[in-house]
LUMRONU-503353 format. One record per residue (C-alpha): residue number from 1; residue in three letters; chain; x, y, z. Coordinates in steps of 0.25 Angstrom, whole numbers, plus 2048, in hexadecimal, padded with zeros to 3 digits. Example, Ala and Ser with C-alpha at 12.3 -4.5 7.8 and 13.67 -1.06 7.14 Angstrom:
! residues 2
SITE  num  residuo  cadena    u    v    w
SITE    1      ala       A  831  7EE  81F
SITE    2      ser       A  837  7FC  81D
! end
This chain:
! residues 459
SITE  num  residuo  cadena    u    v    w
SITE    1      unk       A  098  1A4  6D7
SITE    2      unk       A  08F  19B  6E0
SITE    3      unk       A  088  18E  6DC
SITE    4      unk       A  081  18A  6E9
SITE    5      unk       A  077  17D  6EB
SITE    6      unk       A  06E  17C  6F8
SITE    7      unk       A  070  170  6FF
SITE    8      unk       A  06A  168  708
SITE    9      unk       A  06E  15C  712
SITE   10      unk       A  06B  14E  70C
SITE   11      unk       A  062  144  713
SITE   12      unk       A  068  13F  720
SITE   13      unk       A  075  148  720
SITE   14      unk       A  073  153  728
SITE   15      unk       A  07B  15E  727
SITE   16      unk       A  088  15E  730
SITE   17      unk       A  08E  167  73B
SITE   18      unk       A  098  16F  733
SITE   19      unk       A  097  16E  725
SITE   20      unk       A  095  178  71B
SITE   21      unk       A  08A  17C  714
SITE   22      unk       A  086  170  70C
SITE   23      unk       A  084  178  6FE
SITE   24      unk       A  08D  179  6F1
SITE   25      unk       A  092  189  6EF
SITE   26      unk       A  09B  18F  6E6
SITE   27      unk       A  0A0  19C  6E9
SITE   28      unk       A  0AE  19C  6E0
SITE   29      unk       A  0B3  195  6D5
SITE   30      unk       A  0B8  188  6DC
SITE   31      unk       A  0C2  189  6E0
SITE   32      unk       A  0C2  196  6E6
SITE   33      unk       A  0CC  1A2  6E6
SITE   34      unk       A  0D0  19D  6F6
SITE   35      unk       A  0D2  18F  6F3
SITE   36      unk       A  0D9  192  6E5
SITE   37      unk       A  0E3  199  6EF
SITE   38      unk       A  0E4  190  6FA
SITE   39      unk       A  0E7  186  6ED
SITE   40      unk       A  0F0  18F  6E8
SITE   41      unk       A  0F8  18F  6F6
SITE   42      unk       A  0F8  180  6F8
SITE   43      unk       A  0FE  17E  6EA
SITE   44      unk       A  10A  185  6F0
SITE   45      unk       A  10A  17C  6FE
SITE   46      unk       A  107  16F  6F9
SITE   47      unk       A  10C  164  6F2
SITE   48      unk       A  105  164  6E3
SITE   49      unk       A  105  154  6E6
SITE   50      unk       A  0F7  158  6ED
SITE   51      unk       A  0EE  15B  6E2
SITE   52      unk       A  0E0  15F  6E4
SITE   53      unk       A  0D3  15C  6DD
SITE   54      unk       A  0CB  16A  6E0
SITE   55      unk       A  0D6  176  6E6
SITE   56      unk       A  0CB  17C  6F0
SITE   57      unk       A  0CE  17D  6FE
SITE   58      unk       A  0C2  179  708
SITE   59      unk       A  0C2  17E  715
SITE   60      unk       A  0B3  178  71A
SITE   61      unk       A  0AB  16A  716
SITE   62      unk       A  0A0  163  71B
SITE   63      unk       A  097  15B  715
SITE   64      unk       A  097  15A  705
SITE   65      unk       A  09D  169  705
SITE   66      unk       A  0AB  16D  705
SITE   67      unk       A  0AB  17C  708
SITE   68      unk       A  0BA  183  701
SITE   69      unk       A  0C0  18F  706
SITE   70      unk       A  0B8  199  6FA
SITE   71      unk       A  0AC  195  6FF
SITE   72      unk       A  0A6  18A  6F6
SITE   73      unk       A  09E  17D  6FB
SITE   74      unk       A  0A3  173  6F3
SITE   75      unk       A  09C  165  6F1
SITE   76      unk       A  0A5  15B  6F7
SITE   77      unk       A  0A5  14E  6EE
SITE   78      unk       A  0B3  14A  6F1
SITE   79      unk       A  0B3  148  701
SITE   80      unk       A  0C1  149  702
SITE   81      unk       A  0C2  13D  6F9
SITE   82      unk       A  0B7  135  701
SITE   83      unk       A  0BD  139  70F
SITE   84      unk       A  0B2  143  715
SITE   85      unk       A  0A7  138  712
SITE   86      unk       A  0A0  13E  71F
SITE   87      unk       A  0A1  14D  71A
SITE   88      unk       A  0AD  156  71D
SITE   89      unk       A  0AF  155  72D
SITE   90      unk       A  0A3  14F  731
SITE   91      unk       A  09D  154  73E
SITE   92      unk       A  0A1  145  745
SITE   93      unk       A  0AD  146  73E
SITE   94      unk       A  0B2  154  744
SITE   95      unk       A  0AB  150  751
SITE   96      unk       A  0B4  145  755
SITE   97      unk       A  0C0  14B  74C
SITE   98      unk       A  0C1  157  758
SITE   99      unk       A  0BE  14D  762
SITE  100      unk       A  0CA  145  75F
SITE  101      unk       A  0D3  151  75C
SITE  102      unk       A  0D0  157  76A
SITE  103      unk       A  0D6  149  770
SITE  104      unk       A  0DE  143  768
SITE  105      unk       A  0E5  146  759
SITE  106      unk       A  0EF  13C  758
SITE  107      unk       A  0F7  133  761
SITE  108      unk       A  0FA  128  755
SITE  109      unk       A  0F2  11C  757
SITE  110      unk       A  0FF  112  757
SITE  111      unk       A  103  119  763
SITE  112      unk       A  0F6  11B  76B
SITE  113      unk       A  0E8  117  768
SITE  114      unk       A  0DC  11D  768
SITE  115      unk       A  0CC  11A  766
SITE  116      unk       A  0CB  121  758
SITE  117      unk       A  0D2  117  751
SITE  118      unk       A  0CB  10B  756
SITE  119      unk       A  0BC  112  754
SITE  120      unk       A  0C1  113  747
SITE  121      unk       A  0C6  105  744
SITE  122      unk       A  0BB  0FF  74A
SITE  123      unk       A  0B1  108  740
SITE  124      unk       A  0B8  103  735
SITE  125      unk       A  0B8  0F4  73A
SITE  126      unk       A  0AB  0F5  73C
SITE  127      unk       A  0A6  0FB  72F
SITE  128      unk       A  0AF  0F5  725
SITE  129      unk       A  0AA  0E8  71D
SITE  130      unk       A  0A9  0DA  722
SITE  131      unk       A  0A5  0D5  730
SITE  132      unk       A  0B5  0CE  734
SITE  133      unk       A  0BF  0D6  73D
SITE  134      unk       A  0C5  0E1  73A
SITE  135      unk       A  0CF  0EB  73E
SITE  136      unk       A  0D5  0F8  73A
SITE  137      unk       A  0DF  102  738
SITE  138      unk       A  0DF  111  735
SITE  139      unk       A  0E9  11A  72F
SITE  140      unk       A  0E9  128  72A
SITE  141      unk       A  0E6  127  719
SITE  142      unk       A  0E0  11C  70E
SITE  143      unk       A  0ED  11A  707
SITE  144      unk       A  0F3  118  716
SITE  145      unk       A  0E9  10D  718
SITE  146      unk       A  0E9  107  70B
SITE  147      unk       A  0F9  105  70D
SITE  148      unk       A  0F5  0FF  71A
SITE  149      unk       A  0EA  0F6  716
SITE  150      unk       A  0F5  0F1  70E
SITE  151      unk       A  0FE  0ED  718
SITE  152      unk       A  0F3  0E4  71E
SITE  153      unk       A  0F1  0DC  713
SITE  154      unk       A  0FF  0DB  70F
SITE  155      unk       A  101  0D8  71E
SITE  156      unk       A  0F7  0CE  721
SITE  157      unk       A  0F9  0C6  712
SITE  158      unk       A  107  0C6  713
SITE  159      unk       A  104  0CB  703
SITE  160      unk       A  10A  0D7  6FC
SITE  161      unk       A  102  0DA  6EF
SITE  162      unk       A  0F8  0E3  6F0
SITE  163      unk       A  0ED  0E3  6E6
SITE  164      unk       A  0E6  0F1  6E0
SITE  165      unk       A  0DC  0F7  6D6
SITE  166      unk       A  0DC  0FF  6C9
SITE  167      unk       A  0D9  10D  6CD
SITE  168      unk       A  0DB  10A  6DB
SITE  169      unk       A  0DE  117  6E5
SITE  170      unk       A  0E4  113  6F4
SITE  171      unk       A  0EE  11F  6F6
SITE  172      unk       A  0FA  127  6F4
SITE  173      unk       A  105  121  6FC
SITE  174      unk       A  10E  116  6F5
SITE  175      unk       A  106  10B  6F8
SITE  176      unk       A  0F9  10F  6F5
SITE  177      unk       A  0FE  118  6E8
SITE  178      unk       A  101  10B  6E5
SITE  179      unk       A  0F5  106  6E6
SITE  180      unk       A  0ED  10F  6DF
SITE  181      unk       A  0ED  10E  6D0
SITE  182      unk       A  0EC  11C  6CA
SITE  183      unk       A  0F8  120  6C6
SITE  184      unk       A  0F7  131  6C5
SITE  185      unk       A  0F6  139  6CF
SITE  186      unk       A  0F9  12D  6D9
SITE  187      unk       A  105  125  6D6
SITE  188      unk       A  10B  12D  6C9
SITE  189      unk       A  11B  130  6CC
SITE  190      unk       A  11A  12A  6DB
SITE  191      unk       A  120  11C  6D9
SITE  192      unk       A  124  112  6DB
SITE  193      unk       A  11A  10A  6E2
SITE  194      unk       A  117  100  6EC
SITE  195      unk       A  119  0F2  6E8
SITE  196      unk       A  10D  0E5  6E8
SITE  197      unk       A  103  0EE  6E3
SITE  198      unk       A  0F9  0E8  6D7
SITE  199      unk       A  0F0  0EC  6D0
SITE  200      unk       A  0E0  0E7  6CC
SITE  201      unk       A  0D7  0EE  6C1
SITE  202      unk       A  0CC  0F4  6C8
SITE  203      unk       A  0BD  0EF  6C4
SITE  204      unk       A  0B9  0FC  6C0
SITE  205      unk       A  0AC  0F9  6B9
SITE  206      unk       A  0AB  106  6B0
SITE  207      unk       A  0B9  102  6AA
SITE  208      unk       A  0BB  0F5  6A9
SITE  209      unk       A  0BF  0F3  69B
SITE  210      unk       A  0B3  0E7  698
SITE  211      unk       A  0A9  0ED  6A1
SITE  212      unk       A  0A4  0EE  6AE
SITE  213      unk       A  09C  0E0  6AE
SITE  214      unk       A  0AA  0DA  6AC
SITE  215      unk       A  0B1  0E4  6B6
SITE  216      unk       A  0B1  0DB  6C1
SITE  217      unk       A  0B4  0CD  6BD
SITE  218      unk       A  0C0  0D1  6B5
SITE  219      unk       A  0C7  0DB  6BF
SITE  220      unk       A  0C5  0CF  6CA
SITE  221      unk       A  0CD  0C8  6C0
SITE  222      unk       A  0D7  0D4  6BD
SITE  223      unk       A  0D9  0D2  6CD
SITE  224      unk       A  0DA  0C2  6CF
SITE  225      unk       A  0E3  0C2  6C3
SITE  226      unk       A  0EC  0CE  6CB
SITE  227      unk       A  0EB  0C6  6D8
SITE  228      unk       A  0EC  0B7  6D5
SITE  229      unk       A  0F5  0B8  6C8
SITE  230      unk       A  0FD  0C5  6C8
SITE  231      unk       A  100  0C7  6D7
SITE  232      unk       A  0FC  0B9  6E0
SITE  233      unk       A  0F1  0BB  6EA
SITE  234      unk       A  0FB  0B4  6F3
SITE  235      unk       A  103  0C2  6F1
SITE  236      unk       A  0F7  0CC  6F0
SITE  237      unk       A  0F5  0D2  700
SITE  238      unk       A  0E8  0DC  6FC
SITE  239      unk       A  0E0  0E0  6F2
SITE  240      unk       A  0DB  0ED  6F5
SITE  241      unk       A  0CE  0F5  6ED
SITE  242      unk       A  0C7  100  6EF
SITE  243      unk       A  0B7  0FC  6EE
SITE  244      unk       A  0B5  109  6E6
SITE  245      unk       A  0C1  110  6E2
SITE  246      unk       A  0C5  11E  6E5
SITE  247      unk       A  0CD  125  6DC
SITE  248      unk       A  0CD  11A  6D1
SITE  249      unk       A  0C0  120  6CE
SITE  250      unk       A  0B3  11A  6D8
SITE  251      unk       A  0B5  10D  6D2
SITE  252      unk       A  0AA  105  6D6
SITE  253      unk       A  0AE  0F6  6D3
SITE  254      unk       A  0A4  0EB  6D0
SITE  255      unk       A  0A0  0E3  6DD
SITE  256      unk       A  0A5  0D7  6D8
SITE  257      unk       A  0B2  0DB  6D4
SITE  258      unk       A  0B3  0E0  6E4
SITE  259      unk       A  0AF  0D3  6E9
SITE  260      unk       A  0B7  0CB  6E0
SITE  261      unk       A  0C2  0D3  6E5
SITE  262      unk       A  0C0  0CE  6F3
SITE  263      unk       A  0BD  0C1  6EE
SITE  264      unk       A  0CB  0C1  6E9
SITE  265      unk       A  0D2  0C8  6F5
SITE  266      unk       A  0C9  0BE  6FF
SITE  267      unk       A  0CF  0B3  6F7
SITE  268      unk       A  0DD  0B3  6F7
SITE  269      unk       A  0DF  0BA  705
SITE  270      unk       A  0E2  0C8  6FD
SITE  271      unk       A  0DE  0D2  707
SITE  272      unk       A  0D2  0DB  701
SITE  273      unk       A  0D4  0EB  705
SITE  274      unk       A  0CA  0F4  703
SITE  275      unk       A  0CF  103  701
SITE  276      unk       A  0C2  10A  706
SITE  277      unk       A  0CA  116  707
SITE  278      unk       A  0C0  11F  6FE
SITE  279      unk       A  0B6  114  6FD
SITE  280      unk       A  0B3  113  70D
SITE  281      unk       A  0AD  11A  717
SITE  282      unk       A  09E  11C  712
SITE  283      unk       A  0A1  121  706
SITE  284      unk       A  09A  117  6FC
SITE  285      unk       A  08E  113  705
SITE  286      unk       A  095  108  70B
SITE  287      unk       A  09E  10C  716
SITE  288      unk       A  0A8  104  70F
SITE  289      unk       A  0A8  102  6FE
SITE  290      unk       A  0A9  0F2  6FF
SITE  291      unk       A  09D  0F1  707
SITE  292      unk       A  096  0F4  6F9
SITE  293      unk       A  09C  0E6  6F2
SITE  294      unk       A  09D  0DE  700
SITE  295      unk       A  0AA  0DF  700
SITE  296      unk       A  0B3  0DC  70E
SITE  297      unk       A  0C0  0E2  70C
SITE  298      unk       A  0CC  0DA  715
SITE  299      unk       A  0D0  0EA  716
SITE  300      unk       A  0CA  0F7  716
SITE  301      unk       A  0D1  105  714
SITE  302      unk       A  0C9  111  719
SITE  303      unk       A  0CE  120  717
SITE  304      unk       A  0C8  12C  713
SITE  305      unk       A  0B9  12D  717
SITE  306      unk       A  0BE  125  725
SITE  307      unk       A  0C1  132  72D
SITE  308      unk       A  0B8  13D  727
SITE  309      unk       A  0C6  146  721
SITE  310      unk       A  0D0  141  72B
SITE  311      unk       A  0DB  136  727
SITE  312      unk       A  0D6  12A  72B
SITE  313      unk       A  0D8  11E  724
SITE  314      unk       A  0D6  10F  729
SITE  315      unk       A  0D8  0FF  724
SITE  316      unk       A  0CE  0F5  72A
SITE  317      unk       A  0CD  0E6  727
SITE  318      unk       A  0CD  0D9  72B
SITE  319      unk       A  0D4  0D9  739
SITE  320      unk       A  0DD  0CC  736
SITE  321      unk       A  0E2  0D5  72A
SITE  322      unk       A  0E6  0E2  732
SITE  323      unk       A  0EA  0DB  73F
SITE  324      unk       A  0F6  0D5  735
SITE  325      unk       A  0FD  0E1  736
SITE  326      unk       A  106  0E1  741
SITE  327      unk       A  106  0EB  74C
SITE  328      unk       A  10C  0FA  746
SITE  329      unk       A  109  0F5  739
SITE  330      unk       A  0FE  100  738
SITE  331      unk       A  0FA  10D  73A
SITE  332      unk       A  102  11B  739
SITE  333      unk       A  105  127  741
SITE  334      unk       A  0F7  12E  73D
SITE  335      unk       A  0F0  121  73A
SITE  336      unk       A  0E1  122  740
SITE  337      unk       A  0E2  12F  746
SITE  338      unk       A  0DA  131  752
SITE  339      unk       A  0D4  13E  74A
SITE  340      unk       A  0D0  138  73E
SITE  341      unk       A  0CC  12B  745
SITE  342      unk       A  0C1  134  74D
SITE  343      unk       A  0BC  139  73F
SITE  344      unk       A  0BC  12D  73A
SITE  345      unk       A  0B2  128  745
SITE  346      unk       A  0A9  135  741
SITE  347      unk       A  0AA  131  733
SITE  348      unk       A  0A3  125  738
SITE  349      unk       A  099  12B  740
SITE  350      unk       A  095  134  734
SITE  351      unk       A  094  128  72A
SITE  352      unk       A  08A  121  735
SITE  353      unk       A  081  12C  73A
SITE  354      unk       A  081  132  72E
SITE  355      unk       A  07F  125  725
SITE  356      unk       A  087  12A  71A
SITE  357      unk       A  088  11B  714
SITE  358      unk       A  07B  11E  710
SITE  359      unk       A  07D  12A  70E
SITE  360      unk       A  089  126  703
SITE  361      unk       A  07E  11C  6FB
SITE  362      unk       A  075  129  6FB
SITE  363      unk       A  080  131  6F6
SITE  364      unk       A  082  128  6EA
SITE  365      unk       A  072  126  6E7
SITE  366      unk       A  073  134  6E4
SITE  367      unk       A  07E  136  6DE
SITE  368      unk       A  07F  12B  6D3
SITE  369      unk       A  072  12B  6CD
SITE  370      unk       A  074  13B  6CB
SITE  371      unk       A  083  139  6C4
SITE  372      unk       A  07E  12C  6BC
SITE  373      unk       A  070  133  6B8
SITE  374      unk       A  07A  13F  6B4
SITE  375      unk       A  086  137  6AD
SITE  376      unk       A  07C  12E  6A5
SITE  377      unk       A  07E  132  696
SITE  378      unk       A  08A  13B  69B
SITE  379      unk       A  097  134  693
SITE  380      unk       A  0A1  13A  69D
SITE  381      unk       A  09C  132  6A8
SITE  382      unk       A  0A1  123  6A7
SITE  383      unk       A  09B  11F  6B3
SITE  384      unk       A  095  123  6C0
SITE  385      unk       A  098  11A  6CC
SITE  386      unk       A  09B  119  6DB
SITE  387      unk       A  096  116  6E8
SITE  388      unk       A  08F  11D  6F4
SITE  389      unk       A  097  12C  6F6
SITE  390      unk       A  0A3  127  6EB
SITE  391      unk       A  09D  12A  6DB
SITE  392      unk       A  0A5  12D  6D0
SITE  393      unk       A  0A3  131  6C2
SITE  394      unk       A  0AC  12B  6B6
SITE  395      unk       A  0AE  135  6AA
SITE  396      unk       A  0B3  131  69D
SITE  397      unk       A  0B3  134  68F
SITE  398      unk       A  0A4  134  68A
SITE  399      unk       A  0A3  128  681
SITE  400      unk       A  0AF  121  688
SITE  401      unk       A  0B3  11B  696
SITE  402      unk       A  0C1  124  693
SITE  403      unk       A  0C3  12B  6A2
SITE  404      unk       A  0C0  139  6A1
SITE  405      unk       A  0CA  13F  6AA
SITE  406      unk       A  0C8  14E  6A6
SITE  407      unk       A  0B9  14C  6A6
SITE  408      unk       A  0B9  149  6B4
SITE  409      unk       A  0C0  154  6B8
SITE  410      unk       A  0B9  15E  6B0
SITE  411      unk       A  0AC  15A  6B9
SITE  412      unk       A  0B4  15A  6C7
SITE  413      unk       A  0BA  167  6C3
SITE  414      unk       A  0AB  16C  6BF
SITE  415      unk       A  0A7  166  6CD
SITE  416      unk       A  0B1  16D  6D4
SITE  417      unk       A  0AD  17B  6CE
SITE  418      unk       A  09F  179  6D1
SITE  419      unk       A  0A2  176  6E0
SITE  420      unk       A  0A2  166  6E0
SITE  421      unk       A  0B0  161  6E5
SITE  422      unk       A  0B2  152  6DB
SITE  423      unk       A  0BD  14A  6DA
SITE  424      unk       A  0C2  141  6CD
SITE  425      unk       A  0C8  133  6CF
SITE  426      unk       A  0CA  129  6C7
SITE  427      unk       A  0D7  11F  6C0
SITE  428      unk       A  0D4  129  6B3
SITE  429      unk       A  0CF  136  6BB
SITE  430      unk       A  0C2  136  6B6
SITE  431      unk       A  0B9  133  6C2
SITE  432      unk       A  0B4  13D  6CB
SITE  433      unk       A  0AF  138  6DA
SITE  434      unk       A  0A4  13C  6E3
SITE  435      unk       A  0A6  13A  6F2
SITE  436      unk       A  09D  143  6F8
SITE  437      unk       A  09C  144  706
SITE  438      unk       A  092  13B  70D
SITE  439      unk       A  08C  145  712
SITE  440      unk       A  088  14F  707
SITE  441      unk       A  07B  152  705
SITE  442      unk       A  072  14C  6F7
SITE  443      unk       A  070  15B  6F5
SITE  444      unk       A  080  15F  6F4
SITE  445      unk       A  083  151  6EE
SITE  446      unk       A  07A  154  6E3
SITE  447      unk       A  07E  162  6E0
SITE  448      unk       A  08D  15D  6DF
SITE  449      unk       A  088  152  6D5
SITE  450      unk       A  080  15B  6CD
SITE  451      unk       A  08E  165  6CB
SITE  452      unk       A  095  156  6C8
SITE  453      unk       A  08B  153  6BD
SITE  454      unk       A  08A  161  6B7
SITE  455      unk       A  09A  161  6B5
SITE  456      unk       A  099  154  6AE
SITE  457      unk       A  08F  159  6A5
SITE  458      unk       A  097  164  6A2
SITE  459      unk       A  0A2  15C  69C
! end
């Protein structure tokens, strides 16, 4: 079978050296006969811990394609879970990546230095909110920097508790797993857990149980009572908040609630942490989510989109904070790689040549208005929401805000049949998430959001 759409470059992103023909094709059933065996074969050689969204196998991506081994273009609204926000290996990105692999791969920055890493840090100094000093530090993954990000403050306050959110994600080892609220597939039979860790109900406007005008000034009070009353702002080192969550479902909290949470951090010498980790890097329109509410974090985590598909991840923040570690309190054998550093720096001479932060705000002036015009009288859709490249659609039980898990994965499974890779999300699973690359095309993008609402339609 074939179901192909002409495409066309959008405005101001010309097409790039590399990539794929920017055009949706169907050749099989998706997936194919050769990914369904090269599926097949993995189940016998890796652990079935690892599960997978969509069993293709991609051997080619660029732009908003992903090109599997049957054939088929598949519109990429994933990203890698927000990482390739430049595209899939970007043509600044490859460049310097096979520069630095012809000179150097490794030599472990702890040992011997090297320029990479300091380009990098100094990006991130520079780019991050506020106008004091800073300084940073980069590892390998977001969980690694979150658990790092954690030290400082614990460090630097002399504090031990740890305060998190209601469906908070920050990782998979111990202590992020800890942090994060979702029980299954994350944290189910792995106990027990890391101690000092409490958590805040999340001012998710859509849920909260008197309504979103109340949202914000009665979760601040969830969280002062937690931090004042339950645990002692004397004892509480860092609260730490993603400014739109992840995989809690794209919450997008009130602005005041995120400035009463800086508020209240600022006030009681609580360091303010920022996990920016799927939030960061371009993706919302800001290079960084709290630029939108004005917040200045004490401590930013960056991951994914930092280094364009490498692992790369890094904390940066006020330099009185991370100069309270002593010496060999950070770092890692692989931390800021000197490969993934150079992609790091193509990722963000993409992001300024390109200006994909405009680029992000274009992508969601598209995109809303055609999936609200489309879920308005639909009682599936709860509610549309997002910023810039980061847009979710809540399903529930028409007549009911009830989660409406098996709804949702009716539509990605539709989706994924018709060539347009989605991912779900959400405390209750009932979210799926948009993160296109910044790079696709209006053309592409609205192809794969018509498929989107036609599998909603259907249900």
């Amino acid at each position: 079978m074939a179901d192909i759409a002409t495409m066309a470059p959008a405005p101001g992103i010309p097409v790039q050296e590399g990539w794929p023909e920017q055009t949706r094709i169907v050749h099989t059933a998706i997936p194919g006969p050769r990914s369904l065996a090269r599926h097949a074969h993995r189940q016998q050689v890796l652990s079935t811990g690892l599960g997978t969204v969509l069993p293709v196998f991609v051997e080619r991506a660029g732009g908003g394609i992903l090109v599997d081994v049957d054939g088929n273009h598949l519109i990429d609204f994933a990203s890698g879970i927000a990482v390739t926000t430049v595209g899939s290996s970007a043509p600044a990105v490859v460049r310097r990546v096979r520069d630095q692999v012809a000179q150097v791969t490794h030599t472990c920055f702890l040992v011997t230095e090297y320029d990479g890493y300091v380009e990098v840090g100094e990006k991130l100094n520079a780019l991050t909110p506020g106008t004091h000093a800073k300084k940073s530090a980069l590892f390998s993954t977001g969980a690694e920097a979150v658990e790092n990000a954690v030290k400082i403050a614990r460090v630097s306050t002399r504090r031990p508790a740890i305060v998190t959110f209601g469906h908070a994600y920050h990782g998979r080892t111990l202590l992020t797993m800890t942090m994060t609220a979702k029980n299954a597939p994350y944290k189910d039979g792995f106990g027990p857990f890391a101690p000092e860790i409490y958590r805040a109900p999340l001012a998710y406007p859509y849920r909260w149980p008197t309504g979103p005008e109340r949202c914000a000034t009665e979760a601040l009070a969830s969280l002062e009572d937690l931090v004042l009353k339950q645990i002692g702002a004397n004892n509480t080192a860092a609260i730490v908040i993603e400014p739109i969550q992840g995989e809690g479902g794209f919450i997008v909290p009130p602005a005041a609630y995120l400035k009463g949470v800086a508020d209240l951090a600022r006030a009681h010498g609580i360091v303010l942490i920022a996990d920016e980790v799927q939030t960061g890097i371009a993706r919302t329109g800001e290079m960084f989510a709290c630029e939108h509410d004005g917040i200045v974090p004490d401590l930013i985590v960056t991951a994914k989109g930092l280094a364009g598909g490498l692992p790369l991840s890094g904390v940066t923040g006020r330099a009185e904070l991370m100069d309270a570690v002593p010496p060999g309190g950070l770092g890692g054998t692989f931390a800021g790689n000197p490969v993934a550093c150079a992609a790091a720096l193509g990722v963000f001479e993409t992001i300024e040549s390109l200006d994909l932060l405009s680029r992000a705000r274009h992508i969601e002036a598209v995109a809303r208005p055609m999936l609200e015009e489309a879920a308005a009288g639909n009682g599936w859709i709860g509610e549309v929401r997002g910023r810039g490249a980061m847009i979710a659609v809540e399903f529930v039980i028409p007549g009911t805000k009830d989660p409406a898990p098996d709804a949702a994965a009716a539509v990605m499974a539709n989706c994924h049949r018709q060539g347009v890779v989605t991912l779900q999300c959400g405390t209750y699973g009932n979210v799926i998430r948009l993160l296109p690359p910044l790079v696709m095309s209006d053309e592409l993008l609205h192809d794969g959001l018509s498929v989107l609402i036609d599998a909603w339609k259907g249900l």
